[in-house]
Residue frames as qw, qx, qy, qz and C-alpha x, y, z in Angstrom:
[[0.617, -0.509, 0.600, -0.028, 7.37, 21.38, -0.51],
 [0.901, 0.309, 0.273, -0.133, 6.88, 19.08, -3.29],
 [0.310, 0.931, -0.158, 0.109, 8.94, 21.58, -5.50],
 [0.190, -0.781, 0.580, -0.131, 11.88, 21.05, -3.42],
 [0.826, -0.297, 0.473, -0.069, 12.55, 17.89, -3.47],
 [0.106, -0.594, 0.681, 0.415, 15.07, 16.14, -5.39],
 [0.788, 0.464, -0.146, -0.378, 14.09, 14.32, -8.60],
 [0.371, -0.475, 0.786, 0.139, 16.05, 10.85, -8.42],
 [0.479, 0.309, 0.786, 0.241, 13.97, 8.15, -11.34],
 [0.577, 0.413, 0.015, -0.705, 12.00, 9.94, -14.34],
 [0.533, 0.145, 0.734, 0.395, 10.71, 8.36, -17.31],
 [0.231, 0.446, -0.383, -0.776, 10.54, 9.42, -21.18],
 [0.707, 0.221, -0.377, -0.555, 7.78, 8.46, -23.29],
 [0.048, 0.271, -0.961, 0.022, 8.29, 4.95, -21.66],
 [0.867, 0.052, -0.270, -0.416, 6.07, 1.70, -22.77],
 [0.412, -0.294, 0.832, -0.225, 6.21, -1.32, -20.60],
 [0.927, 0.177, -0.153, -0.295, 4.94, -5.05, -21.39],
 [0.650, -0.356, 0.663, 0.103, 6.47, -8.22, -22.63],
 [0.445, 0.539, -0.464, -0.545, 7.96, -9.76, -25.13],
 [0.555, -0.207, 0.785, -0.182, 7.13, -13.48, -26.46],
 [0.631, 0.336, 0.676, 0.181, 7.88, -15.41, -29.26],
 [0.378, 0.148, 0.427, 0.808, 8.99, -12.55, -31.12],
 [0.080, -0.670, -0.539, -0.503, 6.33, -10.66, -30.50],
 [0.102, 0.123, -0.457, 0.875, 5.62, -7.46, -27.93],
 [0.359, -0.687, -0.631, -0.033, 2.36, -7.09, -25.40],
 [0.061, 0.371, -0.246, 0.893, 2.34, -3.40, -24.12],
 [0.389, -0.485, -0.746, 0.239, 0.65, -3.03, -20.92],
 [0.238, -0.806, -0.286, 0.460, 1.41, 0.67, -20.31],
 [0.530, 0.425, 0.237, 0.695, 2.49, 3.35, -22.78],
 [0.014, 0.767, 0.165, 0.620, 3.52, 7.07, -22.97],
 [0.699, -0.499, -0.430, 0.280, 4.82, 6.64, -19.27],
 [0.163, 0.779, -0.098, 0.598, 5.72, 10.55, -17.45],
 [0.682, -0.692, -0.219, -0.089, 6.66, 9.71, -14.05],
 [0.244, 0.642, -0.423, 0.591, 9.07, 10.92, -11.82],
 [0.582, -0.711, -0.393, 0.035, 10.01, 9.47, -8.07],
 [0.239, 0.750, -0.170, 0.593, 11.46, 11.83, -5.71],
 [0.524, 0.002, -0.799, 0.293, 13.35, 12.02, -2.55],
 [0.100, -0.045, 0.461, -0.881, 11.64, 12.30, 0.58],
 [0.745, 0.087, -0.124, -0.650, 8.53, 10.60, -0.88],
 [0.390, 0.150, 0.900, -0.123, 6.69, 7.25, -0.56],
 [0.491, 0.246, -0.389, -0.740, 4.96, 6.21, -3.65],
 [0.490, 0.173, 0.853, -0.036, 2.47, 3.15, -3.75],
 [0.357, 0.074, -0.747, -0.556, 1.74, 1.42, -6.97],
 [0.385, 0.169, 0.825, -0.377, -1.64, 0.06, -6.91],
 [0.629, 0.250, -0.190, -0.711, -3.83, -2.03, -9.49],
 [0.954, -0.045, 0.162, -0.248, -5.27, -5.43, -10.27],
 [0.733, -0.157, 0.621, 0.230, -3.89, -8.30, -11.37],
 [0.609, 0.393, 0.541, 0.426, -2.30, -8.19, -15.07],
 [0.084, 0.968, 0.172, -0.159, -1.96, -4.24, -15.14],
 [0.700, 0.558, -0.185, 0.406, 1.38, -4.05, -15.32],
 [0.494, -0.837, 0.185, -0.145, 2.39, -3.09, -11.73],
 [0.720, -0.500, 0.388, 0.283, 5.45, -5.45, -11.26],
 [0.692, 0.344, 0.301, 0.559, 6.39, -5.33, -14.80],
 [0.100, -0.946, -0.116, -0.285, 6.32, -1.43, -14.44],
 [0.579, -0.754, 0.291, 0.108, 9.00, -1.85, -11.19],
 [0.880, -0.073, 0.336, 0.328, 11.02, -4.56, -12.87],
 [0.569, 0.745, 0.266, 0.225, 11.16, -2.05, -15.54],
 [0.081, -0.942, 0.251, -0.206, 12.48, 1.50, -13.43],
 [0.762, -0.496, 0.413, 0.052, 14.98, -1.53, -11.73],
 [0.088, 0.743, -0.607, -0.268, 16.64, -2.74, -14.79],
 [0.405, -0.189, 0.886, -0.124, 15.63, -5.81, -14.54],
 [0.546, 0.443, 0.641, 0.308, 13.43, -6.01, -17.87],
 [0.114, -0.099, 0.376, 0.914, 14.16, -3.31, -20.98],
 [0.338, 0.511, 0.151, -0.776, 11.16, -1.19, -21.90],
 [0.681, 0.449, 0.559, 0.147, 9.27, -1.55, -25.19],
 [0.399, 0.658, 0.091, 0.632, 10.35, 1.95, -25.72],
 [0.227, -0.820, 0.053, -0.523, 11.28, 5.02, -24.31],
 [0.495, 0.309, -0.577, 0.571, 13.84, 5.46, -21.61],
 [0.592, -0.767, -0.237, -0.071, 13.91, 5.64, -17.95],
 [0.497, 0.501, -0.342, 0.620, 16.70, 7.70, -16.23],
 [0.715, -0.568, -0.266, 0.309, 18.51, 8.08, -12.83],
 [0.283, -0.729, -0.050, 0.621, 19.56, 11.73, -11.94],
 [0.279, 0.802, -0.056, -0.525, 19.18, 12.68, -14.64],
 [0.242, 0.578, -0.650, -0.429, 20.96, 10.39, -16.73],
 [0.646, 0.126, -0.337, -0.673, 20.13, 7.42, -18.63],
 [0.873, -0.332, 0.290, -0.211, 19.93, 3.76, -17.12],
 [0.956, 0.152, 0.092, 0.233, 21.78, 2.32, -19.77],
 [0.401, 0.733, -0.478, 0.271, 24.69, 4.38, -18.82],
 [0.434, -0.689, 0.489, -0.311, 25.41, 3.25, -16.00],
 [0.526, 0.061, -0.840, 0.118, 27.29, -0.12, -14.99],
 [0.685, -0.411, -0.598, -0.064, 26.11, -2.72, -12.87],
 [0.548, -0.314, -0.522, 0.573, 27.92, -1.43, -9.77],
 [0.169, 0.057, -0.055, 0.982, 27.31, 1.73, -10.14],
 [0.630, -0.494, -0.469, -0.374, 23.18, 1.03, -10.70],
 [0.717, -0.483, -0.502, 0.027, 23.36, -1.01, -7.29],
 [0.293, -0.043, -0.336, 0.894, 24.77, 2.26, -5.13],
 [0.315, -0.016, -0.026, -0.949, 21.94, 4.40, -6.44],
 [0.750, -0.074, -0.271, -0.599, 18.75, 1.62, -6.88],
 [0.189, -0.227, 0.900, -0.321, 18.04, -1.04, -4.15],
 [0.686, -0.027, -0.375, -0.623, 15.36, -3.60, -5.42],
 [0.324, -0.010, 0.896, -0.303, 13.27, -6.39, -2.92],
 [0.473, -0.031, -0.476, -0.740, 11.23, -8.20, -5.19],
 [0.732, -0.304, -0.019, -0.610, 8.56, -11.21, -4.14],
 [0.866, 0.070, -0.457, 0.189, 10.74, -14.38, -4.77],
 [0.713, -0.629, 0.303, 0.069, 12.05, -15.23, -1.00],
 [0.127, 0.536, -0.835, 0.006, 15.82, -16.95, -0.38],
 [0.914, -0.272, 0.032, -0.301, 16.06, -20.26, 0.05],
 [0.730, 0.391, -0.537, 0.164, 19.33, -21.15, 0.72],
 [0.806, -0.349, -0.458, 0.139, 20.48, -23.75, 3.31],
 [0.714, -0.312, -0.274, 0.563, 23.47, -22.63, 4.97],
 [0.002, 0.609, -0.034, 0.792, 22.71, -18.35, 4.78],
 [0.236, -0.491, -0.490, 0.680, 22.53, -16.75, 8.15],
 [0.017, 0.868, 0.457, -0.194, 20.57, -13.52, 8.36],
 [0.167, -0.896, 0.164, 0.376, 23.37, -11.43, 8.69],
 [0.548, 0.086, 0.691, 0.464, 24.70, -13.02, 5.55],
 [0.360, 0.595, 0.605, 0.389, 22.34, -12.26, 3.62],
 [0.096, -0.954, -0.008, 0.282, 21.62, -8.43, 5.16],
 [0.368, -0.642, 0.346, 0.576, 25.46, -8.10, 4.54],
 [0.612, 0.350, 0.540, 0.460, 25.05, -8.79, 0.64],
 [0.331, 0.877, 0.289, 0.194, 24.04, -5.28, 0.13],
 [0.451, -0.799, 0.119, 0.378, 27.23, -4.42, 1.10],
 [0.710, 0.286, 0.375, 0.523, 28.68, -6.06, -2.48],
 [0.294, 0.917, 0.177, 0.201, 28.15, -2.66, -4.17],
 [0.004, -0.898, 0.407, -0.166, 30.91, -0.65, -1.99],
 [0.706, -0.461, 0.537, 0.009, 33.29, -4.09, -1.17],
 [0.370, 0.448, -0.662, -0.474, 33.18, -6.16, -3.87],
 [0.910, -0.095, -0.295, -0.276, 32.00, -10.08, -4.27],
 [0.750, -0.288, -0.329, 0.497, 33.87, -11.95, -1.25],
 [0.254, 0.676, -0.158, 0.674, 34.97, -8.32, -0.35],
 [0.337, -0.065, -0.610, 0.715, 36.07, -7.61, 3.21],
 [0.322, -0.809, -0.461, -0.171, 33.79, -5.72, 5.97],
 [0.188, 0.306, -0.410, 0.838, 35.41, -2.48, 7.57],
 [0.029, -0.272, -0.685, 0.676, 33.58, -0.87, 10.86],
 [0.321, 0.232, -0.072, -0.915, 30.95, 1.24, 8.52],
 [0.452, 0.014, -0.820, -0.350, 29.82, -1.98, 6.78],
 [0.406, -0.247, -0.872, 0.117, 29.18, -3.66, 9.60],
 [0.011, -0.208, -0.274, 0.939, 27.45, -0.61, 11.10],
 [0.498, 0.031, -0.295, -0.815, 24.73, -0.06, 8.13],
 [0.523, -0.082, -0.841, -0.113, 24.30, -4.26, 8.61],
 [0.111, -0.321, -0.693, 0.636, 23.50, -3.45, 12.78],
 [0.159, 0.321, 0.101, -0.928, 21.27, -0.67, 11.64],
 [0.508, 0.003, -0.646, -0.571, 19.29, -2.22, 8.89],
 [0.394, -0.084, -0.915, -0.010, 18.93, -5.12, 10.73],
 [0.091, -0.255, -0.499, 0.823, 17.78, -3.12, 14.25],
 [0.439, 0.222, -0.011, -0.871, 15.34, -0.54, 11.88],
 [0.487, 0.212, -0.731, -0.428, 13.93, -4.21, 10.51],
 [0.719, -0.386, 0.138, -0.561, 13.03, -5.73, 13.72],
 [0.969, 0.123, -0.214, -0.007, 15.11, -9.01, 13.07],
 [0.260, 0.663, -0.612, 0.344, 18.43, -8.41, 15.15],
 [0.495, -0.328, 0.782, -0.188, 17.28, -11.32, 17.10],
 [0.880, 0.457, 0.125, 0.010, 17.05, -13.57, 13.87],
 [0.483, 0.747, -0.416, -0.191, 20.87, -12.63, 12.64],
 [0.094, -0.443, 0.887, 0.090, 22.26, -15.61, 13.51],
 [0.743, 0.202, 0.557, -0.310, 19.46, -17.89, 12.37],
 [0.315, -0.081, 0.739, 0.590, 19.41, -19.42, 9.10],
 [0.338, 0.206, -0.236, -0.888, 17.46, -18.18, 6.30],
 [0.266, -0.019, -0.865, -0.425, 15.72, -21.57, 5.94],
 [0.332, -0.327, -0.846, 0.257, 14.71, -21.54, 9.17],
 [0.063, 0.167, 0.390, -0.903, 12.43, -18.65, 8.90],
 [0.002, -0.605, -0.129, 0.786, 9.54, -17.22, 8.18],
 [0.441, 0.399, 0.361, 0.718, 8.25, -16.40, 5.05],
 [0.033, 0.972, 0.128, 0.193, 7.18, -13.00, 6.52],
 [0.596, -0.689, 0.258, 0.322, 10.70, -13.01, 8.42],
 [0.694, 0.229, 0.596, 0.332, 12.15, -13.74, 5.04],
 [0.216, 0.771, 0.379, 0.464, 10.57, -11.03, 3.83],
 [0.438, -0.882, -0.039, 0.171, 11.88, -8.79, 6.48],
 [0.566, -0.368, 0.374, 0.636, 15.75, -9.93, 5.88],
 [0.584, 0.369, 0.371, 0.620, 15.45, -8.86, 2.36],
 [0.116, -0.970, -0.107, -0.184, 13.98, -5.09, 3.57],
 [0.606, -0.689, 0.268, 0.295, 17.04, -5.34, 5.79],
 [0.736, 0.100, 0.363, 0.563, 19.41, -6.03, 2.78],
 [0.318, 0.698, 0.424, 0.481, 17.96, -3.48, 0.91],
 [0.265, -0.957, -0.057, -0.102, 18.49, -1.03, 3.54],
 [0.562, -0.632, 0.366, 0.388, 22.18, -1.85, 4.62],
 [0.688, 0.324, 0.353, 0.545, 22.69, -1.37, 0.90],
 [0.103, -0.734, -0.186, 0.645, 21.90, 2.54, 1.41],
 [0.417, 0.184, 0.515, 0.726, 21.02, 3.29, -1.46],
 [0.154, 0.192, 0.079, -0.966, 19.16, 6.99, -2.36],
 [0.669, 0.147, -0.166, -0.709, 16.14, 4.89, -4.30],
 [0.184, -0.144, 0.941, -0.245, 14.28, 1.99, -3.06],
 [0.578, 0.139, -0.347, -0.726, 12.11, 0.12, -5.07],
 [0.217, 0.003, 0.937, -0.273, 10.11, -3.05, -3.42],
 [0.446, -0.084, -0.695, -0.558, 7.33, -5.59, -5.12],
 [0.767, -0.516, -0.250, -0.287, 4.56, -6.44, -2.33],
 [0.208, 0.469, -0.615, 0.599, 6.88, -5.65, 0.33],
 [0.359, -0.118, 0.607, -0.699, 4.05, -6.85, 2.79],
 [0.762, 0.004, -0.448, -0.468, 2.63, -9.49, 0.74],
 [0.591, -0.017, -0.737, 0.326, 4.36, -12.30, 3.79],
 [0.156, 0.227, -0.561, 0.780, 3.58, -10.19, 6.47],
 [0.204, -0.503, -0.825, 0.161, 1.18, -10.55, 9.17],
 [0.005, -0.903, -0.239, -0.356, -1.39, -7.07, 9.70],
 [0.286, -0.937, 0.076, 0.187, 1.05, -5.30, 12.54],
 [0.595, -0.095, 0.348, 0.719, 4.27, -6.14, 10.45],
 [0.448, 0.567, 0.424, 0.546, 2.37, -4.58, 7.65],
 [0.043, 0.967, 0.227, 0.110, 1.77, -1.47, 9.49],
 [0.538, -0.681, 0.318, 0.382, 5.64, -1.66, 11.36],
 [0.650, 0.181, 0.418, 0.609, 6.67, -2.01, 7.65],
 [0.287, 0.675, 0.354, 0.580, 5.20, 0.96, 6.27],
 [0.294, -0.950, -0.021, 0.100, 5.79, 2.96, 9.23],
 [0.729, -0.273, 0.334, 0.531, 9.42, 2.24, 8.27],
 [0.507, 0.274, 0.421, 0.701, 9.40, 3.08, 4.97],
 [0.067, -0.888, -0.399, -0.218, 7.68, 6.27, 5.78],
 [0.587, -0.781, 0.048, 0.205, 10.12, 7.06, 8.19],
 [0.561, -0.139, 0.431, 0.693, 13.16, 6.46, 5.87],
 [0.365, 0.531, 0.367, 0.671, 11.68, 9.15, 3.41],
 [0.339, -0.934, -0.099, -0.058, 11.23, 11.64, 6.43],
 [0.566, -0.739, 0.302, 0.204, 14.61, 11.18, 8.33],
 [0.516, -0.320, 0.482, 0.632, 17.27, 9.83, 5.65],
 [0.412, 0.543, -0.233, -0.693, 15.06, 11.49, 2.22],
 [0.371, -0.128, 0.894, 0.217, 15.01, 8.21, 0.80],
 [0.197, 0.319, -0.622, -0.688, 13.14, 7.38, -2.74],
 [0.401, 0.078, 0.852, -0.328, 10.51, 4.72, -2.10],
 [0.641, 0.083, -0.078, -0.759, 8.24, 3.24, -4.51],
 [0.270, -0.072, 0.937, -0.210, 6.34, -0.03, -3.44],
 [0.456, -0.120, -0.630, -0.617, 3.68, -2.08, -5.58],
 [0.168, -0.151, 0.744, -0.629, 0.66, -3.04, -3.30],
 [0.321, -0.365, -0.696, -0.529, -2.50, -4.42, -3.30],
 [0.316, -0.615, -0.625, 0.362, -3.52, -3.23, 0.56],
 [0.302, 0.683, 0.299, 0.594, -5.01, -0.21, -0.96],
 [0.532, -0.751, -0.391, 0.009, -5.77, 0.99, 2.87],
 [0.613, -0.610, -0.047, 0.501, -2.85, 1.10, 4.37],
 [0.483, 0.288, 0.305, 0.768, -1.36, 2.85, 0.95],
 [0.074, 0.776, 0.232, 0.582, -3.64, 5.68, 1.78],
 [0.630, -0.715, -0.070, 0.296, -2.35, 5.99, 5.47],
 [0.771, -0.405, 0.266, 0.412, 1.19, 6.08, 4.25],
 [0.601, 0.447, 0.415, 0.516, 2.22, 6.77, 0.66],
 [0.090, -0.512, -0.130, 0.844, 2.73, 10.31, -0.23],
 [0.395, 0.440, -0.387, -0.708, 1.71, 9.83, -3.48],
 [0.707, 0.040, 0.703, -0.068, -0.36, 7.31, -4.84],
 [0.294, 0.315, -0.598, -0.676, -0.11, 5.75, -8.83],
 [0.654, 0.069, 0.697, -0.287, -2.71, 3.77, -10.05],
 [0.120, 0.336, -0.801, -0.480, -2.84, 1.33, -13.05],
 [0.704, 0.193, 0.523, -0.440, -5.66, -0.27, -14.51],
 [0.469, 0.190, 0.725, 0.468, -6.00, -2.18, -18.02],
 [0.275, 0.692, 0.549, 0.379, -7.05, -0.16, -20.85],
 [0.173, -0.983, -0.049, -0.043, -6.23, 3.21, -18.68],
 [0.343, 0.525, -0.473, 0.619, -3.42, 5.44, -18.48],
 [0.505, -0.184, -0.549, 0.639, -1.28, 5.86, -15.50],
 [0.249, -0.817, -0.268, -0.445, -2.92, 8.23, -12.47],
 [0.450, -0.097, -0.450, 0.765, -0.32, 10.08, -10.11],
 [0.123, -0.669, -0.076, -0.729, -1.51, 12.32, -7.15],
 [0.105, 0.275, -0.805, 0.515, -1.46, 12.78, -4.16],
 [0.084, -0.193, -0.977, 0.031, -3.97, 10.27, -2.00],
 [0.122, 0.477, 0.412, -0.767, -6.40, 13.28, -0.41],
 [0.250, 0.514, -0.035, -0.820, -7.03, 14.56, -3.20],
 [0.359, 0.097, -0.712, -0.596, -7.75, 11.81, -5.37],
 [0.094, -0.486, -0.851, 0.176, -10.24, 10.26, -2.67],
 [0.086, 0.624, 0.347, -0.695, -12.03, 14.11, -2.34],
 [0.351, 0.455, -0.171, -0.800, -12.09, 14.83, -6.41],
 [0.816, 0.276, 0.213, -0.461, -13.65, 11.25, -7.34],
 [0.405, 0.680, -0.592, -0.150, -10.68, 10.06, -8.98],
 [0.065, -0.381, 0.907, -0.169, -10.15, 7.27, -7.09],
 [0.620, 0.240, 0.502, -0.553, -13.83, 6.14, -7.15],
 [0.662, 0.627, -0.173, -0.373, -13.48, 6.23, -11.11],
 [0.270, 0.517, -0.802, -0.127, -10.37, 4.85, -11.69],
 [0.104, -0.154, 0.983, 0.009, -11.95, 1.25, -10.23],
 [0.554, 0.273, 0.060, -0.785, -15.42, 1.91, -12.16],
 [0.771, 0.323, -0.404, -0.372, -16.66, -1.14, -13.71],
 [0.525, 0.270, -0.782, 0.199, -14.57, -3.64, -10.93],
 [0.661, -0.275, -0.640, -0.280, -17.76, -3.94, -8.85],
 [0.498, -0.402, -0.385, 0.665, -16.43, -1.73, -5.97],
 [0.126, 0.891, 0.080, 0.429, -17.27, 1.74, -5.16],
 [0.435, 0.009, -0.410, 0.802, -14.60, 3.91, -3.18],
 [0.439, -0.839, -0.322, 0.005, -16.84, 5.97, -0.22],
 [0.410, 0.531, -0.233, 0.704, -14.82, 9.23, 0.40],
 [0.484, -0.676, -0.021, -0.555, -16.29, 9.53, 3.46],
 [0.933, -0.349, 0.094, 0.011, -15.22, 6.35, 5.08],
 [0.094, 0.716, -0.674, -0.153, -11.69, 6.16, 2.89],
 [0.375, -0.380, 0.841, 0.089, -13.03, 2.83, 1.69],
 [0.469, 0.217, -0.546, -0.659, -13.83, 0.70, -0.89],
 [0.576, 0.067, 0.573, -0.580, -17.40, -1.28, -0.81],
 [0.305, 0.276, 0.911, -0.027, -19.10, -3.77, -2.38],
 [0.181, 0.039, -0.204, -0.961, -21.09, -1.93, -5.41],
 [0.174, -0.430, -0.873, -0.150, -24.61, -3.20, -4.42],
 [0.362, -0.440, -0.280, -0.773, -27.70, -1.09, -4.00],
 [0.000, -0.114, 0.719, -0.686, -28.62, -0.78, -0.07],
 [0.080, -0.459, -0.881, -0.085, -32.16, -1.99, 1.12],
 [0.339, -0.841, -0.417, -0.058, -33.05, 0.56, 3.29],
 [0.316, 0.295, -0.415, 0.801, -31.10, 3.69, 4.66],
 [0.482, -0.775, -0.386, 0.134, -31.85, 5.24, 8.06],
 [0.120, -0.910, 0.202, -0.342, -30.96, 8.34, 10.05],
 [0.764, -0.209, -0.449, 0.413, -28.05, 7.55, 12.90],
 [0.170, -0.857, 0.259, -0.412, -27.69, 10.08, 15.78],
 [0.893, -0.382, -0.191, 0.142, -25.07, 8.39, 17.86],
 [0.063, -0.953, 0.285, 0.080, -21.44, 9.77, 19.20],
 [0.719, 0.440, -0.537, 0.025, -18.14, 8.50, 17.96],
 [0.088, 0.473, -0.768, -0.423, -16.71, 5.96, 18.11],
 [0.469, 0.346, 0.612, -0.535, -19.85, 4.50, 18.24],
 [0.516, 0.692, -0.040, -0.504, -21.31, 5.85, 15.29],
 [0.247, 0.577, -0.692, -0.357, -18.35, 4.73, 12.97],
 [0.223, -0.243, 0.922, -0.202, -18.90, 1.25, 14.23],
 [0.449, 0.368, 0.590, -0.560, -22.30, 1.32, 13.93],
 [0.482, 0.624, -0.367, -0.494, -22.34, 2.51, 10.44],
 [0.026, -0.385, 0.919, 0.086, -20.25, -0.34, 9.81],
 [0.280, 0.152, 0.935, -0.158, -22.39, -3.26, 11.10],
 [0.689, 0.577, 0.276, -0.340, -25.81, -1.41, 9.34],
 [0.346, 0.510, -0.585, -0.526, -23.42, -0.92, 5.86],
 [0.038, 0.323, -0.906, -0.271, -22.72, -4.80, 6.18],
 [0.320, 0.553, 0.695, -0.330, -26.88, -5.62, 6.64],
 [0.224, 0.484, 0.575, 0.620, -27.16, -3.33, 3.29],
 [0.269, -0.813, -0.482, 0.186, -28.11, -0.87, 5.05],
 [0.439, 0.335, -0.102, 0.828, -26.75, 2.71, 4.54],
 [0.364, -0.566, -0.413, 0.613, -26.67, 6.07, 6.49],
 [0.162, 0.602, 0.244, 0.743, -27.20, 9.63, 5.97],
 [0.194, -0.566, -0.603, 0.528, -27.58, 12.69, 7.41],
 [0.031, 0.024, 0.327, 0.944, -28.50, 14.58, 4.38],
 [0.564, -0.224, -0.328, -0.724, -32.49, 13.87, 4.39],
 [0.551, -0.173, 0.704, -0.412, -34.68, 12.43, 6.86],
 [0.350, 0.076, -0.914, -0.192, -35.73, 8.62, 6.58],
 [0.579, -0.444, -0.067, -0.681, -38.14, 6.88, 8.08],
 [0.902, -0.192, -0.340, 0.182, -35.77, 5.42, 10.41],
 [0.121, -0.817, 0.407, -0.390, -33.52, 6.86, 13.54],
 [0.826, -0.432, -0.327, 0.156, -31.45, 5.10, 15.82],
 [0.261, -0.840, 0.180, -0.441, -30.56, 6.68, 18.65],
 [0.910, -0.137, -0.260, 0.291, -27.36, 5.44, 20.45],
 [0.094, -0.954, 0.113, -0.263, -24.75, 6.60, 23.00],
 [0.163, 0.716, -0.662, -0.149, -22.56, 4.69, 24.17],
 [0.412, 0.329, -0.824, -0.208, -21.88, 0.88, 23.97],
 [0.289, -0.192, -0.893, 0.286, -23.28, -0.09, 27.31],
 [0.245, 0.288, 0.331, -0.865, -26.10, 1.89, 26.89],
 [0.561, 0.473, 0.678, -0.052, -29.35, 1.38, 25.23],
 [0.134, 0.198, -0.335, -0.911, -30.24, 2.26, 21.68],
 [0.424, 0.671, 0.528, -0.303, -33.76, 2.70, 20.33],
 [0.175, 0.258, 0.730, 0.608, -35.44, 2.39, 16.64],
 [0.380, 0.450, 0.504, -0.632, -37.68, 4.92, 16.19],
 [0.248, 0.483, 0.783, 0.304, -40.05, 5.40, 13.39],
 [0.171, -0.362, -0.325, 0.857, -39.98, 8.54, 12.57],
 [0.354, -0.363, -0.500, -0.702, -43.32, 9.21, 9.85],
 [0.608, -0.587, -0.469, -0.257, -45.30, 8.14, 13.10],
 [0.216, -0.561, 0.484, -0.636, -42.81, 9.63, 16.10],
 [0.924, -0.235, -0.020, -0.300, -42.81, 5.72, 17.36],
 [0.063, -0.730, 0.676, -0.076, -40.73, 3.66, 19.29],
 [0.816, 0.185, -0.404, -0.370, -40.58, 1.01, 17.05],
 [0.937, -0.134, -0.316, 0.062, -37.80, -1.04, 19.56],
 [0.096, -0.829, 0.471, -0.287, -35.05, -0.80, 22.44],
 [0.876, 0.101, -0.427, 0.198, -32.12, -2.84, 23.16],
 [0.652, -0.711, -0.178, 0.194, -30.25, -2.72, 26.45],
 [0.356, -0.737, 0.264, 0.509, -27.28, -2.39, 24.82],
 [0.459, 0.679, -0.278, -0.502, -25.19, -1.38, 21.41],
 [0.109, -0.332, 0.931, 0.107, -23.81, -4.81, 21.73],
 [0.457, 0.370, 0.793, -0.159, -27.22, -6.90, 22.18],
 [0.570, 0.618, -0.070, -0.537, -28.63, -3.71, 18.61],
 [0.184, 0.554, -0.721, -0.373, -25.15, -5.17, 16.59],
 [0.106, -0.319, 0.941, -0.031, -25.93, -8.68, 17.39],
 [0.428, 0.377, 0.815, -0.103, -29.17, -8.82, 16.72],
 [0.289, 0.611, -0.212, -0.706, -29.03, -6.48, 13.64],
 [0.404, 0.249, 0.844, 0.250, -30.95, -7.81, 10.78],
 [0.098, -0.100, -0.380, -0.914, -32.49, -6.05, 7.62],
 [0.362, -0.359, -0.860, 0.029, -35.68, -7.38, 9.24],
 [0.079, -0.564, -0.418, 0.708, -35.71, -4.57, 11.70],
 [0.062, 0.407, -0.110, -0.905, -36.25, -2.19, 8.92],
 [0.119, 0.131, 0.908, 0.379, -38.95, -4.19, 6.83],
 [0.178, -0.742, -0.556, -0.329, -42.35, -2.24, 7.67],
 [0.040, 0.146, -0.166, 0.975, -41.53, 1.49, 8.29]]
């Protein structure tokens, strides 16, 4: 499937950074990437990697240290400005703040590209602007002013611009950095959805690593001192790659769970027989007591649980003893303490 898809950004030998005081700071070098349509791509690394300078870069908005970065196939610096903003729609982090914008103002800027500046609205214009504005969630906001939102609403109208600009590659900087947790997920179900139903180009810089593996089709990750790592998310949580790539930043990534823990050395593990969704839960509440789980080797702990409003029992299982029993999994969670597990 992959194969098929249309190739809309690459880069060549490209080296990001900054330049200051005459001088250059490379952050990323030797850069082979390629996004494509019908894909979602999340950027994700720390602070100071070079993630937004990386976008700003494939956008046009700062000039490489080297090496080129090209759009269908041809180079960036051919193109003119109007011709860029048909093919590359960019929402970076800085909000609006002007007084006297309406919503549907602003939405309607990304129309500039096929109007011109003060350029008239025909019936199609004002069509992508209903539609953007509708697939954005804010068509009761378009007559509001822009001051008077939001900054996650804020952060909405510009998704909405960016969309009634229709452009084949869309390229957003913490597109869900304003948003509360169900925007974030109604955001990325969006942008998922535009690379299903209209093939659309997506790549978005994140730091909610979580939801990137729900969504993304492809994840890149950027770290200092490492090269860039493209692939696709499965497979870089199942061949350790993703675990590595954030060695040494005091987190470990658990392929089991699809998440990333605290690197600290559990007290005590135990056995858990319980049924889901139980279990998952459970796990949970022992991980956050230091406590881990297994069901590769016995321990000399079991708890035995079924469902929430049932009891669960601690046994001891070197002596086949029931070491304690709680009425329910609510009263185990709440009174869960590394304590229980101090004298197997």
């Amino acid at each position: 499937m992959l194969n098929e898809l249309r190739t809309t950004l690459t880069t060549h030998n490209l080296e990001i950074g900054y330049r200051k005081s005459g001088s250059a700071g490379s952050l990323q070098k030797n850069l082979q990437i390629a996004l494509r349509s019908g894909q979602l791509i999340a950027l994700i690394g720390p602070n100071g990697s070079g993630k937004s300078t990386l976008l700003r870069t494939l956008a046009g908005f700062e000039h490489p240290l080297s090496g080129e970065v090209h759009l269908f196939g041809k180079p960036a610096n051919h193109y003119s400005r109007n011709e860029w903003a048909r093919l590359v729609s960019v929402v970076l982090t800085e909000l609006p703040h002007a007084d006297k914008l309406t919503v549907s103002d602003l939405v309607a800027a990304g129309r500039s590209p096929y109007t011109g500046f003060g350029g008239r609205l025909n019936g199609a214009d004002r069509r992508k602007i209903s539609d953007a504005l509708k697939a954005s969630g804010i068509i009761h906001l378009k007559n509001q002013y822009i001051n008077q939102l939001s900054d996650g609403e804020k952060q909405r109208a510009l998704i909405a611009k960016s969309l009634a600009q229709d452009t084949p590659v869309i390229l957003l900087d913490e597109p869900a950095a304003f948003l509360d947790f169900p925007g974030r997920i109604r955001m990325m179900h969006l942008l998922k959805q535009l690379t299903r139903e209209r093939q659309k180009s997506i790549l978005i810089t994140t730091h909610d690593i979580n939801l990137a593996l729900q969504h993304a089709d492809q994840l890149w990750l950027v770290s200092q001192n490492k090269p860039l790592l493209a692939g696709i998310p499965e497979m870089l949580a199942l061949d350790g790659s993703l675990g590595t790539y954030f060695n040494g930043q005091q987190v470990d990534f658990d392929a089991t769970t699809g998440k990333f823990l605290i690197d600290e050395t559990p007290t005590t593990t135990v056995n858990l027989h319980a049924t889901e969704p139980l279990a998952f839960w459970l796990t949970q509440a022992l991980n956050r007591n230091q406590v881990s789980v297994t069901k590769a080797t016995p321990t000399p702990y079991l708890i035995k649980a079924t469902t929430l409003y049932e009891s669960v029992e601690l046994w001891n299982q070197n002596e086949n003893r029931l070491v304690k029993q709680w009425d329910t999994a609510t009263q185990f969670i709440e009174h869960l303490t590394i304590d229980l597990f101090s004298k197997p």
